[in-house]
PyMOL Python script that loads the backbone (N, CA, C, O; Angstrom):
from pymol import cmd

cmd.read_pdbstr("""\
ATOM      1  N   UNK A   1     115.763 119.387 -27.329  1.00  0.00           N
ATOM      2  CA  UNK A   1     115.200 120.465 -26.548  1.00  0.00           C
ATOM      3  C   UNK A   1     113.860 120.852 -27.157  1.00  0.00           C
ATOM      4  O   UNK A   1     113.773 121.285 -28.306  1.00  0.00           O
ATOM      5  N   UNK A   2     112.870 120.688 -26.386  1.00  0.00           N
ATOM      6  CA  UNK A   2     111.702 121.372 -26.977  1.00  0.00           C
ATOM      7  C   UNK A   2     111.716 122.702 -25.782  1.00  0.00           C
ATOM      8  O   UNK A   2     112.364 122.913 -24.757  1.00  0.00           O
ATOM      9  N   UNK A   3     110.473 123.549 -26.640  1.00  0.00           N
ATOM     10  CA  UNK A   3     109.938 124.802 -25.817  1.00  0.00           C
ATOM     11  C   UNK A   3     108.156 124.683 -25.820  1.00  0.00           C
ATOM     12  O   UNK A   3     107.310 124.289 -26.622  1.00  0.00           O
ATOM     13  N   UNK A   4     108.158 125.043 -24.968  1.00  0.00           N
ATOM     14  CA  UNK A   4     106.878 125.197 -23.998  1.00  0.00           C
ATOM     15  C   UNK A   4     105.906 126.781 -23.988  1.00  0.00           C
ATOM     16  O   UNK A   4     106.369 127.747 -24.594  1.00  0.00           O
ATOM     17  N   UNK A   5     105.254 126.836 -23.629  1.00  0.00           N
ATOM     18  CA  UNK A   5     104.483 128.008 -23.105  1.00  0.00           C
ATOM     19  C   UNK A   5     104.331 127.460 -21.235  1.00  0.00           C
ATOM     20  O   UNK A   5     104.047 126.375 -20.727  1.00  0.00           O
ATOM     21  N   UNK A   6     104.711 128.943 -20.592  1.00  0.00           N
ATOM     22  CA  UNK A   6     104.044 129.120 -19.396  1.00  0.00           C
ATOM     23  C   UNK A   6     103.652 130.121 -19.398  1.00  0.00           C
ATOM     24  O   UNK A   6     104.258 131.193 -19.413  1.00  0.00           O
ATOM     25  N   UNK A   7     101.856 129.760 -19.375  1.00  0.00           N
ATOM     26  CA  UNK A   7     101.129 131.348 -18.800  1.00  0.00           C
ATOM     27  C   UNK A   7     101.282 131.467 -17.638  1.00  0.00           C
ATOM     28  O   UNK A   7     101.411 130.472 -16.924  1.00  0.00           O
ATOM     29  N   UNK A   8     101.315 133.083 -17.005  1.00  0.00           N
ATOM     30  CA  UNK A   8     101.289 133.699 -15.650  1.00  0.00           C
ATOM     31  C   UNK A   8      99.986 134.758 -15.571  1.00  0.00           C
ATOM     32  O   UNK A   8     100.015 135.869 -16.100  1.00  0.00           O
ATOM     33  N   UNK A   9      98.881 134.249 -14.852  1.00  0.00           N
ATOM     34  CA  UNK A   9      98.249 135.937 -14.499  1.00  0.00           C
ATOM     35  C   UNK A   9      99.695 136.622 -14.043  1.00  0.00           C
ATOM     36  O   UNK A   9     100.826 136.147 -13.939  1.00  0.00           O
ATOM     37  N   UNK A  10      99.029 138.251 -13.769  1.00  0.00           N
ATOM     38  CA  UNK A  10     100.013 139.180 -12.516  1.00  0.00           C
ATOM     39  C   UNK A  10      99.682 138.699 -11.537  1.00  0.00           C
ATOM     40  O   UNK A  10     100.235 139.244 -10.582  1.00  0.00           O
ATOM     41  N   UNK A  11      98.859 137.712 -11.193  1.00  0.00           N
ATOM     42  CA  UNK A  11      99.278 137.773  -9.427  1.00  0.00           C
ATOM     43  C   UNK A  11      99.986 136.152  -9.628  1.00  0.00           C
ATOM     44  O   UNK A  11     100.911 135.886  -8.861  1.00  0.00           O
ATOM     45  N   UNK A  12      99.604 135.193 -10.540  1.00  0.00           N
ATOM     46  CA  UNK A  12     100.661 134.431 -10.136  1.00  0.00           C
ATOM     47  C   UNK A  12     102.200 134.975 -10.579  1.00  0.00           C
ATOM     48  O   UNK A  12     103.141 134.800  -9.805  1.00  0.00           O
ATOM     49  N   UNK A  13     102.296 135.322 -11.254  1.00  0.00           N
ATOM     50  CA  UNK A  13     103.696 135.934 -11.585  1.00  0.00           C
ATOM     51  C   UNK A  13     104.107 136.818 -10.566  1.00  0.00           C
ATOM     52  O   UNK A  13     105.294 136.784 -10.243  1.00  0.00           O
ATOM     53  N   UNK A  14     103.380 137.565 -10.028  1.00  0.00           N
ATOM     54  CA  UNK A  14     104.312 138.449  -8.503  1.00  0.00           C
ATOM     55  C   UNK A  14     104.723 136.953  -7.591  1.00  0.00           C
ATOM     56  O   UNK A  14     105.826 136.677  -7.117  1.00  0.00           O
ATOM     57  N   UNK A  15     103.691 136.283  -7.544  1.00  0.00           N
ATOM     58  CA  UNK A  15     103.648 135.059  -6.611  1.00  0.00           C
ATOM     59  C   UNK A  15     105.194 134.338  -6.778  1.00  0.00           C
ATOM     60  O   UNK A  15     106.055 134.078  -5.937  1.00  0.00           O
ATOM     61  N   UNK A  16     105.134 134.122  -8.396  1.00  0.00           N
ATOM     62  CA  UNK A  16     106.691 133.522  -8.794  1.00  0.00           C
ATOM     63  C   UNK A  16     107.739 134.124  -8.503  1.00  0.00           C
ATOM     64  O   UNK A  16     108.752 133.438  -8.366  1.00  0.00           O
ATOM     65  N   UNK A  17     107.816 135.461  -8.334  1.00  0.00           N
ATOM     66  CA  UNK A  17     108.970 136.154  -8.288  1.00  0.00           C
ATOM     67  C   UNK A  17     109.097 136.654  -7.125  1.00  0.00           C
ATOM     68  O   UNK A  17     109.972 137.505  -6.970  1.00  0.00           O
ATOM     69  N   UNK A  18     108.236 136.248  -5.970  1.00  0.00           N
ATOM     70  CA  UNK A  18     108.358 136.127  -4.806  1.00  0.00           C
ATOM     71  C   UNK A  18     108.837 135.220  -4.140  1.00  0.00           C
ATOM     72  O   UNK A  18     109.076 135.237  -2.933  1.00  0.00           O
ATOM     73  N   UNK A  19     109.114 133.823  -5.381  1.00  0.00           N
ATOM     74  CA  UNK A  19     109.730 132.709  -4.442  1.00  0.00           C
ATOM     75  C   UNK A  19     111.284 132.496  -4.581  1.00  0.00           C
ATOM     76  O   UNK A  19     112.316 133.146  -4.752  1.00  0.00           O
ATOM     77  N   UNK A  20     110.662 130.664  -4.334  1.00  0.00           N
ATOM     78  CA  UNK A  20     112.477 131.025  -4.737  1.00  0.00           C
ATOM     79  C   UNK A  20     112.854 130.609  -6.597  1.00  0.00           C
ATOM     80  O   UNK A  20     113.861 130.347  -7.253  1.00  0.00           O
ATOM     81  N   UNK A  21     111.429 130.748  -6.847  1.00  0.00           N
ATOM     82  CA  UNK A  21     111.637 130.839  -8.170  1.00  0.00           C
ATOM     83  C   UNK A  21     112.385 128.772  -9.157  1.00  0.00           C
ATOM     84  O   UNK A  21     113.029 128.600 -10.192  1.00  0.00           O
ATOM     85  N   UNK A  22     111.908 127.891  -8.275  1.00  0.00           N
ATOM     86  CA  UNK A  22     112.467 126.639  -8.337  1.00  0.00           C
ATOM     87  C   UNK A  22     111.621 126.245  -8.979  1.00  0.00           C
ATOM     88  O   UNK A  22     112.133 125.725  -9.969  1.00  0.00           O
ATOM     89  N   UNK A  23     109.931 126.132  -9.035  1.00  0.00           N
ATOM     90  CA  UNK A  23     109.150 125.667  -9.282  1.00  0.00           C
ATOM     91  C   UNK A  23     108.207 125.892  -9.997  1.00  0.00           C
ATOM     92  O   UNK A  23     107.392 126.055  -9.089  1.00  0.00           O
ATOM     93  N   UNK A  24     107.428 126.090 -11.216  1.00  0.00           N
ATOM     94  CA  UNK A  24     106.390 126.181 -11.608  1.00  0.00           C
ATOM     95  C   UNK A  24     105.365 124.762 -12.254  1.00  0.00           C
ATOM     96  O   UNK A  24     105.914 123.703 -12.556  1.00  0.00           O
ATOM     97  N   UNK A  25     103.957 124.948 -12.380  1.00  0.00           N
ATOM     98  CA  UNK A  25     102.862 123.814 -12.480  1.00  0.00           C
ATOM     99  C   UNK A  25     102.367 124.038 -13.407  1.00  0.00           C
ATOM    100  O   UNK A  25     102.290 125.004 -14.167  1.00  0.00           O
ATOM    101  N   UNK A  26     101.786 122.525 -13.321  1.00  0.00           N
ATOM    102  CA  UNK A  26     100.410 121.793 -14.652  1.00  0.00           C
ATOM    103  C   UNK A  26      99.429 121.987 -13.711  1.00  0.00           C
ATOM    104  O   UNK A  26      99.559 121.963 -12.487  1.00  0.00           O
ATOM    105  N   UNK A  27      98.384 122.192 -14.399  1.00  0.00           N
ATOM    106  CA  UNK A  27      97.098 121.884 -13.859  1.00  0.00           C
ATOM    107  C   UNK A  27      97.103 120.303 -13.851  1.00  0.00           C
ATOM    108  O   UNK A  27      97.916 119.702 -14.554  1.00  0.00           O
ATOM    109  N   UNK A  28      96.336 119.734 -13.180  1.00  0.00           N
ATOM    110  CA  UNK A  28      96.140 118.329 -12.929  1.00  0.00           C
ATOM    111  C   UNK A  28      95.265 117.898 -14.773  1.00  0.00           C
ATOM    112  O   UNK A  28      95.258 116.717 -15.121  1.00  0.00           O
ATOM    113  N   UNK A  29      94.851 118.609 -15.388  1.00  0.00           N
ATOM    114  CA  UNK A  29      94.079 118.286 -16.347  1.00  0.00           C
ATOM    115  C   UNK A  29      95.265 118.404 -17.451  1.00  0.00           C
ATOM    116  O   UNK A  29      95.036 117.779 -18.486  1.00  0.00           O
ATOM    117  N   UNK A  30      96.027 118.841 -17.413  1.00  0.00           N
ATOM    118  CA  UNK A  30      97.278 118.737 -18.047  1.00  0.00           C
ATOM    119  C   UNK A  30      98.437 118.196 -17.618  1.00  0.00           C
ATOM    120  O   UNK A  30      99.515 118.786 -17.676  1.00  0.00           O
ATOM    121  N   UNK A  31      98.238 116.819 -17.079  1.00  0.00           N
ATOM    122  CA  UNK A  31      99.475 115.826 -16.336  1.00  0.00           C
ATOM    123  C   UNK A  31     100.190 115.198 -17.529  1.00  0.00           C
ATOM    124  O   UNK A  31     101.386 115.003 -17.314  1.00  0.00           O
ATOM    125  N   UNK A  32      99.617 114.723 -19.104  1.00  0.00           N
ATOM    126  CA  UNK A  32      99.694 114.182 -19.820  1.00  0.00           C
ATOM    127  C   UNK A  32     100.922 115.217 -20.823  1.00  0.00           C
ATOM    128  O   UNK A  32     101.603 114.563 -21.613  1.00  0.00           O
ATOM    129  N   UNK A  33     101.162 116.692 -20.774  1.00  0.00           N
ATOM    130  CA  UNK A  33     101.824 117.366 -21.475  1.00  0.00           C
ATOM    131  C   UNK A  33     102.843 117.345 -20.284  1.00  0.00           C
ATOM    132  O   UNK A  33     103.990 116.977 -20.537  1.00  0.00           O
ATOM    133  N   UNK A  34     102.468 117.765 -18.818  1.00  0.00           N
ATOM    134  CA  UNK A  34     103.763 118.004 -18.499  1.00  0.00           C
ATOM    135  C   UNK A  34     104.505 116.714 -18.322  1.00  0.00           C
ATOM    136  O   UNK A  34     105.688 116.902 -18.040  1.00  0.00           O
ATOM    137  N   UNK A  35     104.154 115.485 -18.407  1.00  0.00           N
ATOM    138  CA  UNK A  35     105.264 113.961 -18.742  1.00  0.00           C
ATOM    139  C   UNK A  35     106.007 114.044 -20.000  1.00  0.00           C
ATOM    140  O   UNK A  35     106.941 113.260 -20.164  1.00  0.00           O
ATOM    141  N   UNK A  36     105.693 114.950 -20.970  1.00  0.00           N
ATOM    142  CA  UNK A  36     106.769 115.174 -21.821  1.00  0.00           C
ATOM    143  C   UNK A  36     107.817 116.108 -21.600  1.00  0.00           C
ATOM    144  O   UNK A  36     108.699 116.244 -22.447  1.00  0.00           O
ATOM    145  N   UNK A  37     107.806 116.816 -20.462  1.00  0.00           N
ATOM    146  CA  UNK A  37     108.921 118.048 -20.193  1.00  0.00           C
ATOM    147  C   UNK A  37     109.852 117.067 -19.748  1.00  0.00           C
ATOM    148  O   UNK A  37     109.637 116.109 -19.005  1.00  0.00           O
ATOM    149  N   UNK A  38     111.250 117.536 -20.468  1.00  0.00           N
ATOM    150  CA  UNK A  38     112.503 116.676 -19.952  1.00  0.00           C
ATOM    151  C   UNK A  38     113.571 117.506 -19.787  1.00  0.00           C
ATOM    152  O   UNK A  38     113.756 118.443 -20.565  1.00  0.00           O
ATOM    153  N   UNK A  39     114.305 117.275 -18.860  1.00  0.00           N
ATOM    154  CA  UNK A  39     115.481 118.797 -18.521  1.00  0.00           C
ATOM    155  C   UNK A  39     116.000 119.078 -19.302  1.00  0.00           C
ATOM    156  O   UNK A  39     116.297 118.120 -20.015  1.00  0.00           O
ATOM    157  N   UNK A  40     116.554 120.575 -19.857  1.00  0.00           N
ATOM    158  CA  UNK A  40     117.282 121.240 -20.609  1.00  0.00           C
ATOM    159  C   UNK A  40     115.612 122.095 -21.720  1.00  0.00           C
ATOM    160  O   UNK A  40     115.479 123.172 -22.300  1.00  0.00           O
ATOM    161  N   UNK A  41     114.939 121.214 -21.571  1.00  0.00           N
ATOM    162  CA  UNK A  41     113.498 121.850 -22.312  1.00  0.00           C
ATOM    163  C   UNK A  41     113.278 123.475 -22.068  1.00  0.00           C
ATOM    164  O   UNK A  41     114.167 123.846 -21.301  1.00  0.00           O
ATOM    165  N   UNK A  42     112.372 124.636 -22.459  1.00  0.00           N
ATOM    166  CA  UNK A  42     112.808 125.820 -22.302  1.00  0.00           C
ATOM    167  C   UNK A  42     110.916 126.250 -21.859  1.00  0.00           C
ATOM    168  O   UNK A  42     109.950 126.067 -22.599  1.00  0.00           O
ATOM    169  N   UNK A  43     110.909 126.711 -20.751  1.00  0.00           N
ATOM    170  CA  UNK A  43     109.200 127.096 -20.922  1.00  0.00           C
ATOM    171  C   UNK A  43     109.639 129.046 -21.214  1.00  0.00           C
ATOM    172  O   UNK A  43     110.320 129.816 -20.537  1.00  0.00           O
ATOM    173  N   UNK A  44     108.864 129.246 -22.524  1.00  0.00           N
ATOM    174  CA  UNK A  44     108.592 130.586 -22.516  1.00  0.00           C
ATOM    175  C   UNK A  44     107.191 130.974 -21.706  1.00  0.00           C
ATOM    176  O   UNK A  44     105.999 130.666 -21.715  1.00  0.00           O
ATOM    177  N   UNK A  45     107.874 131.626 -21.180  1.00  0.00           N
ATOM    178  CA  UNK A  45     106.556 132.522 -19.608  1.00  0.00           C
ATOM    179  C   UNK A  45     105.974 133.879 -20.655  1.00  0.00           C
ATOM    180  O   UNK A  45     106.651 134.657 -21.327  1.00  0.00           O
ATOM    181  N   UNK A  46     104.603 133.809 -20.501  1.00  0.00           N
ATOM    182  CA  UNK A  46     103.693 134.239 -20.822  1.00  0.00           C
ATOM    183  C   UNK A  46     102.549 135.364 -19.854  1.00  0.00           C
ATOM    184  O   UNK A  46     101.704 134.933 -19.071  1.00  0.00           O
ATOM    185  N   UNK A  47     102.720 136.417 -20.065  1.00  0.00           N
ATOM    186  CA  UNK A  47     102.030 137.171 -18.990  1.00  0.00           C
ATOM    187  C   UNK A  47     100.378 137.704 -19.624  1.00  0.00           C
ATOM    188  O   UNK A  47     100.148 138.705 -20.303  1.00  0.00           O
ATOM    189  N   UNK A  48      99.473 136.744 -19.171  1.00  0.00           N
ATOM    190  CA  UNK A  48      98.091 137.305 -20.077  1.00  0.00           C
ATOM    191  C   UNK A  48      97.722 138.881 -19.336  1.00  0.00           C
ATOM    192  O   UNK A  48      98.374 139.487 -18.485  1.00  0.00           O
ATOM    193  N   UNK A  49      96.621 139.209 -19.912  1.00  0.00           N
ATOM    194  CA  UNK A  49      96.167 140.586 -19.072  1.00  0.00           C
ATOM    195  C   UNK A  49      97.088 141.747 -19.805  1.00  0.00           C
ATOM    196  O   UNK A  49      96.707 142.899 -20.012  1.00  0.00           O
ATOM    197  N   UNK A  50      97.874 141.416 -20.016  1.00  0.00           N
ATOM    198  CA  UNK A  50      99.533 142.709 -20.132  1.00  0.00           C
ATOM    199  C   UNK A  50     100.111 141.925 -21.554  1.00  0.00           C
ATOM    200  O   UNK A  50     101.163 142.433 -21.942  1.00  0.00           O
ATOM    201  N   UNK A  51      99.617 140.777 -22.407  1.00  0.00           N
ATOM    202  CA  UNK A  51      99.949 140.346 -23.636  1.00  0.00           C
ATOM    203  C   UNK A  51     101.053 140.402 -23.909  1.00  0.00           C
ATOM    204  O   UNK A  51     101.249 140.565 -25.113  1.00  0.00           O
ATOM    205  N   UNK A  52     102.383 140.300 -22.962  1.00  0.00           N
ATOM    206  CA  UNK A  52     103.457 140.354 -23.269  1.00  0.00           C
ATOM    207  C   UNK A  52     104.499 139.084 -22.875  1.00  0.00           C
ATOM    208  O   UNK A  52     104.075 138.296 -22.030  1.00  0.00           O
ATOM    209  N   UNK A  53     105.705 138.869 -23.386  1.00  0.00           N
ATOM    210  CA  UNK A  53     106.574 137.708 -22.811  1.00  0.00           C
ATOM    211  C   UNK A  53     107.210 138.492 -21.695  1.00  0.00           C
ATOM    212  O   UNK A  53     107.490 139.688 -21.609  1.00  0.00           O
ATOM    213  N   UNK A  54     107.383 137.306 -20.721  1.00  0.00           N
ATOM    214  CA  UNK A  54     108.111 138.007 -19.498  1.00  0.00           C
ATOM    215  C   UNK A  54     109.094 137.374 -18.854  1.00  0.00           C
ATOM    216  O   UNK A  54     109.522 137.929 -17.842  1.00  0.00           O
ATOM    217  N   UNK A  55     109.701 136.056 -19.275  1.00  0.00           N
ATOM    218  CA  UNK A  55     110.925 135.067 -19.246  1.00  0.00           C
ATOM    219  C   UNK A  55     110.919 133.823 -19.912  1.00  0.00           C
ATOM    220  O   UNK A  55     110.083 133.194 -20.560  1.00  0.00           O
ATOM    221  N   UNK A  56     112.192 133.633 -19.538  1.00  0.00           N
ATOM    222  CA  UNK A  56     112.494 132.296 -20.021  1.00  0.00           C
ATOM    223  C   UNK A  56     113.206 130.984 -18.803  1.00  0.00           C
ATOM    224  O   UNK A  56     114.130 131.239 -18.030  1.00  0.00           O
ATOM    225  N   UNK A  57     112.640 129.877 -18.884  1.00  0.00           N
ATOM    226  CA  UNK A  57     113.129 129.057 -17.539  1.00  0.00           C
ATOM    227  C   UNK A  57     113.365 127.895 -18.192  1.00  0.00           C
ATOM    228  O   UNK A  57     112.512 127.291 -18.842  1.00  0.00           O
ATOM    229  N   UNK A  58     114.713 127.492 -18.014  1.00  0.00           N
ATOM    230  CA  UNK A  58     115.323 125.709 -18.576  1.00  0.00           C
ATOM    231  C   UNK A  58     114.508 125.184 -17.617  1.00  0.00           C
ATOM    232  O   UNK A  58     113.957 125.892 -16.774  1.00  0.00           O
ATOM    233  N   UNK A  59     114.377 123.913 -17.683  1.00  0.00           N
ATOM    234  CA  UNK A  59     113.727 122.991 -17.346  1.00  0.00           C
ATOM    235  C   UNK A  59     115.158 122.010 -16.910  1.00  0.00           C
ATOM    236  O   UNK A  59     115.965 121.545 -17.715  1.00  0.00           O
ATOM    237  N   UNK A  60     115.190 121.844 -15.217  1.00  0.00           N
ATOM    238  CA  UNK A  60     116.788 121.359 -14.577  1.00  0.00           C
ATOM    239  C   UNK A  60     116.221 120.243 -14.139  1.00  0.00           C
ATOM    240  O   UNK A  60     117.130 119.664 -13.545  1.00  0.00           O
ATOM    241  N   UNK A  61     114.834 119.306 -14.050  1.00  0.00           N
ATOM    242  CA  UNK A  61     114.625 118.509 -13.497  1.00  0.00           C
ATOM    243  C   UNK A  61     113.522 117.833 -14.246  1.00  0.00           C
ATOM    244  O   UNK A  61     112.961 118.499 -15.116  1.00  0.00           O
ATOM    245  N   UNK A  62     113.093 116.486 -14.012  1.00  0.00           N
ATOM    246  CA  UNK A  62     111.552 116.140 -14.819  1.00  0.00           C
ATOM    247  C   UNK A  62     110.254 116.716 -14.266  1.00  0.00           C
ATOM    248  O   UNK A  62     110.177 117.675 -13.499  1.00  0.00           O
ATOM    249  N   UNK A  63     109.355 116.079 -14.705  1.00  0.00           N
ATOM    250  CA  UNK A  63     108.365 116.238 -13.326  1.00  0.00           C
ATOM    251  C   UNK A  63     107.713 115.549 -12.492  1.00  0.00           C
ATOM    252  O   UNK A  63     107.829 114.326 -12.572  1.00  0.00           O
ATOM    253  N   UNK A  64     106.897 116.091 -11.520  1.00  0.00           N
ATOM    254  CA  UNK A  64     107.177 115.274 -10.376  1.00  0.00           C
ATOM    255  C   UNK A  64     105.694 115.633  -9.875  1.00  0.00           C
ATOM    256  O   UNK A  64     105.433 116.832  -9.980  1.00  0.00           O
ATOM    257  N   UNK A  65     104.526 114.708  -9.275  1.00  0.00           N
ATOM    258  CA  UNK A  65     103.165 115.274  -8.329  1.00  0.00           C
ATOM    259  C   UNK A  65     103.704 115.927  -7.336  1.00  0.00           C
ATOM    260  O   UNK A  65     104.643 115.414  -6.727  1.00  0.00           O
ATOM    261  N   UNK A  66     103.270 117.031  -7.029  1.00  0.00           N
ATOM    262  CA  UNK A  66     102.386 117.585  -5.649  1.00  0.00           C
ATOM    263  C   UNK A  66     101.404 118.516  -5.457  1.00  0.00           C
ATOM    264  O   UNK A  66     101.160 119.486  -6.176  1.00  0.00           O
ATOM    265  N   UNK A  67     100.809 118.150  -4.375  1.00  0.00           N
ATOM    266  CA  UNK A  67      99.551 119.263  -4.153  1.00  0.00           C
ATOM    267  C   UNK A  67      99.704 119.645  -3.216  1.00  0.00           C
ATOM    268  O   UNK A  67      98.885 119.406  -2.329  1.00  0.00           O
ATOM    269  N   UNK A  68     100.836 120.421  -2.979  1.00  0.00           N
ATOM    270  CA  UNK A  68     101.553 121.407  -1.849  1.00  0.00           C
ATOM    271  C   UNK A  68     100.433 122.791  -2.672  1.00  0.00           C
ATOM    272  O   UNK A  68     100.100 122.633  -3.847  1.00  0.00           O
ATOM    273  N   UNK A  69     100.077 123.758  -2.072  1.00  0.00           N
ATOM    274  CA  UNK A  69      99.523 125.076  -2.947  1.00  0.00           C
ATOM    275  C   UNK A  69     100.755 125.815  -2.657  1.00  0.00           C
ATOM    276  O   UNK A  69     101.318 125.812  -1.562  1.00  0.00           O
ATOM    277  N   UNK A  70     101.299 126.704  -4.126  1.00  0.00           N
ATOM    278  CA  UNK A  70     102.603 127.363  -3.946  1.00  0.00           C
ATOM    279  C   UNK A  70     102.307 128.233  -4.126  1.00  0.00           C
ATOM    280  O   UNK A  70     102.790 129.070  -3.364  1.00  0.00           O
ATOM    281  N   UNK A  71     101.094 128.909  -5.462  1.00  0.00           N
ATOM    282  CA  UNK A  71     101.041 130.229  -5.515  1.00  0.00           C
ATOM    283  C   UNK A  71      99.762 130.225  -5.351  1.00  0.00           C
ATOM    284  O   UNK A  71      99.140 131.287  -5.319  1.00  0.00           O
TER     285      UNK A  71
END
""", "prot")
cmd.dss("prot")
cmd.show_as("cartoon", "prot")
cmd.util.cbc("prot")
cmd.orient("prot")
């Protein structure tokens, strides 16, 4: 199991917790870190602006492209 950082502005983080909460992203310039996420992995969520932690999300799947826009 490794752990991760996920930063959230507040508006992507309202955005997240507006969904169904299945999904979060790499930037395309960071495709090379997220090929090391492997399920059971842990991303600690990161809220900048407000400098505080604001969850925790297992990692239930690998990863995968798309350029669907979610948040």
């Amino acid at each position: 199991m490794a752990y991760y950082t996920n930063i959230f502005s507040p508006e992507t983080y309202q955005a997240f917790m507006n969904s169904d909460k299945t999904v979060s992203g790499f930037r395309v310039r960071q495709k090379s870190l997220a090929e090391k996420v492997k399920a059971g992995d842990i991303f600690i969520c990161y809220l900048v602006r407000l400098s505080r932690r604001c969850g925790l999300l297992e990692v239930i799947d690998g990863p995968y492209e798309d350029s669907t826009p979610l948040f």
